[in-house]
C-alpha positions as CSV (number, residue, x, y, z in Angstrom):
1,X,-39.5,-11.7,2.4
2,X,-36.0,-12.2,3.9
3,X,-33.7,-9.2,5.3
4,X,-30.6,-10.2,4.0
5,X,-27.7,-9.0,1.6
6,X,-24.1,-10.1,0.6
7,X,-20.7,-7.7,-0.3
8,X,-18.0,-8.9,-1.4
9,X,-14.5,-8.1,-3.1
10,X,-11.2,-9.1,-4.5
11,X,-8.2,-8.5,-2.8
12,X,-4.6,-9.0,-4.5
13,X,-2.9,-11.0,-1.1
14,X,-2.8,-14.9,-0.5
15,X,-6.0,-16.1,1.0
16,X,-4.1,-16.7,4.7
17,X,-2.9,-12.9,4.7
18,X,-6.5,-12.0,4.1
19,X,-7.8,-14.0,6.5
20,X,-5.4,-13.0,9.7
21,X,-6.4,-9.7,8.4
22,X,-9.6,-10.4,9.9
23,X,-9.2,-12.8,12.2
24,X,-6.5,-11.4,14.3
25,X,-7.4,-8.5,16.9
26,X,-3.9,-6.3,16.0
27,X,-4.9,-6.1,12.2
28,X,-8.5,-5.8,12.7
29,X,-7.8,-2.4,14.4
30,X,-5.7,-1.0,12.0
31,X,-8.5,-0.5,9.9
32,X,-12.0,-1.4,10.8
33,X,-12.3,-1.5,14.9
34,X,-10.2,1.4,16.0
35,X,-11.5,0.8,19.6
36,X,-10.0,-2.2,19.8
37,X,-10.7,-5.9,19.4
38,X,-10.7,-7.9,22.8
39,X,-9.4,-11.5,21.4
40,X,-9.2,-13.3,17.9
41,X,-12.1,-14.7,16.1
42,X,-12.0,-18.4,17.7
43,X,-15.1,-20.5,17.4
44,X,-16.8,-20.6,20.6
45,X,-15.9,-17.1,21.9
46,X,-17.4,-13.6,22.6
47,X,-15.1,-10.9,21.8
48,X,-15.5,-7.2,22.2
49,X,-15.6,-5.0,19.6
50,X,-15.0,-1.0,20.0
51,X,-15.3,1.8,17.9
52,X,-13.3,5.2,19.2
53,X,-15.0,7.4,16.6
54,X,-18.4,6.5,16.8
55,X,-20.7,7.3,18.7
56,X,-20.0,9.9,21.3
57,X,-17.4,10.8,23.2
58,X,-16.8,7.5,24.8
59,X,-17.3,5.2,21.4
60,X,-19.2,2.1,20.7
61,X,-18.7,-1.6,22.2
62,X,-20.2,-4.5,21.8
63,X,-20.0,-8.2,21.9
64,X,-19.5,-10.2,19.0
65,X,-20.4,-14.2,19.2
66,X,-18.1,-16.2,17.0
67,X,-20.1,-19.2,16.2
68,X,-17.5,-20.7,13.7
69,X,-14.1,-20.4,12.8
70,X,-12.7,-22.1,9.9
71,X,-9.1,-21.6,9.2
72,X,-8.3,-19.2,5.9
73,X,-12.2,-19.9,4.6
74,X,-14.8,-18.8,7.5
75,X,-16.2,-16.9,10.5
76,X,-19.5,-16.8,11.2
77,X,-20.5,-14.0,13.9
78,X,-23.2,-13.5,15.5
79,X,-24.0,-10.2,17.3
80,X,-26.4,-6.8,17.9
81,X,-27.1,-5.9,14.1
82,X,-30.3,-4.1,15.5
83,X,-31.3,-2.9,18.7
84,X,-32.5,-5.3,20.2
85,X,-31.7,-7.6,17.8
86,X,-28.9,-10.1,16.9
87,X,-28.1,-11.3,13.3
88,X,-25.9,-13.3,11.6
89,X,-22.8,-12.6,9.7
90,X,-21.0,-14.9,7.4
91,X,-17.4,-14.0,6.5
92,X,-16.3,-16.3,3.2
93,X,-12.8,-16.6,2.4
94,X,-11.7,-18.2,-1.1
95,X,-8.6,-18.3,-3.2
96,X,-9.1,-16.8,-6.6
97,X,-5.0,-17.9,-7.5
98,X,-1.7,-18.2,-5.7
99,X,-2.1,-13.9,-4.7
100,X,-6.0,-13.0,-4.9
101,X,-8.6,-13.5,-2.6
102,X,-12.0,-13.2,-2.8
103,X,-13.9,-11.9,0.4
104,X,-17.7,-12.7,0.7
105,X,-19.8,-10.4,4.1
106,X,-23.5,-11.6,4.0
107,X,-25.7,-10.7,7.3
108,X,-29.2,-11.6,7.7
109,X,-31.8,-12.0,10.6
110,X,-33.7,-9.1,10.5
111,X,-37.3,-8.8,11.7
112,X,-39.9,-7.8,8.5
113,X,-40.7,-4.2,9.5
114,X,-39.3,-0.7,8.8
115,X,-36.8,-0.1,11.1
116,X,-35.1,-3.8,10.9
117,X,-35.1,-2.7,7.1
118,X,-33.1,0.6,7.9
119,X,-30.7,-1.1,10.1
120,X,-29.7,-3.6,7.2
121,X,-29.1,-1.0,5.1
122,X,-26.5,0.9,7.5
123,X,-25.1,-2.7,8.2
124,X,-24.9,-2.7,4.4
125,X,-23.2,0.2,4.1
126,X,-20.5,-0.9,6.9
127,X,-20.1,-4.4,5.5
128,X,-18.9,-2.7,2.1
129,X,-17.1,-0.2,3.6
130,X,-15.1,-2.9,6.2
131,X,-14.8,-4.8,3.1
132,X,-13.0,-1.7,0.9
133,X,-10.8,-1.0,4.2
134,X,-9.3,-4.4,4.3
135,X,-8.6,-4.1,0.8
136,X,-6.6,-0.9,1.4
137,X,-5.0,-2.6,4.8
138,X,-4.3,-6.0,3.6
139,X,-2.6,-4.8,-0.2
140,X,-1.1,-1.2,0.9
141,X,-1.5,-0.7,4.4
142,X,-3.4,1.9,4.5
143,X,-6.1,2.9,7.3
144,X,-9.5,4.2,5.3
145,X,-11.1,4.4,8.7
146,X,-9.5,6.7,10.2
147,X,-11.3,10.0,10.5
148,X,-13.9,8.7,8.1
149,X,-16.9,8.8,11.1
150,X,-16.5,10.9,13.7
151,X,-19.4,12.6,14.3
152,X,-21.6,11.1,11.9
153,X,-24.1,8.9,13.6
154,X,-25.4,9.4,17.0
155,X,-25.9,6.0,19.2
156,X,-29.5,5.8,18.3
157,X,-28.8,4.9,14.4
158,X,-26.1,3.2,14.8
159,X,-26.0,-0.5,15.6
160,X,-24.1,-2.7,13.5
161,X,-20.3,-1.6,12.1
């Protein structure tokens, strides 16, 4: 059996609004990587991710391999979705009409045993909450992030967003 799941979402913007949305390090942080996000998603680079609220005092970094970058339809990632683990997540981008966009988030590469299994499922959980925050960021503006974790994981379960 495969480790592997998919979220996804419509979002009432243009397809290019939604995209920057993700692919550029100023709007990423304004609702998903309030630590900051070191560079854009550009194929062939490693960026830094960082997330002020979680975990500890000092929050959570970590590099993040972009393995493709396809203007206003892809990024593939590739990055720590486990300890001691790296998986792979696929970012799809599609027009659904002149003003809606539909957002795909699949990551897979887990390991078959129990604690691969948990890990997905908190990835899971990020994924569709990311997903729900750019919704709220790309159509209103609106941070859901913010104040949302703080103090609810401790470094040990938390690996992925």
């Amino acid at each position: 059996m495969e480790l592997k799941f998919k979220v996804q979402t419509k979002i009432q913007k243009p397809v290019a609004e939604v995209f920057d949305a993700v692919y550029n390090p100023d709007k990423l942080s304004g609702y998903f990587t309030n630590g900051g996000a070191s560079a854009p998603l550009d194929e062939g680079t490693t960026v830094e991710w960082a997330f002020a609220d979680n975990p500890g005092d000092e929050g959570f970094k970590f590099p993040v391999e972009v393995k493709r970058t396809v203007p206003n339809e892809l990024i593939e990632l590739v990055w720590e979705g486990a300890k001691g683990l790296n998986t792979n997540v696929r970012m799809e981008f599609e027009a659904a009409g002149e003003d809606e966009t539909i957002v795909r988030i699949s990551e897979s590469g887990w390991r078959e045993t129990q604690d691969d299994l948990n890990s997905s499922y908190l990835n899971c959980m990020g994924w569709s909450q990311m997903i729900s925050a750019l919704k709220a960021y790309a159509e209103h503006g609106i941070n859901l992030r913010k104040g949302a974790y703080s103090g609810l994981y401790s470094a040990s379960e938390h690996h992925g967003t």
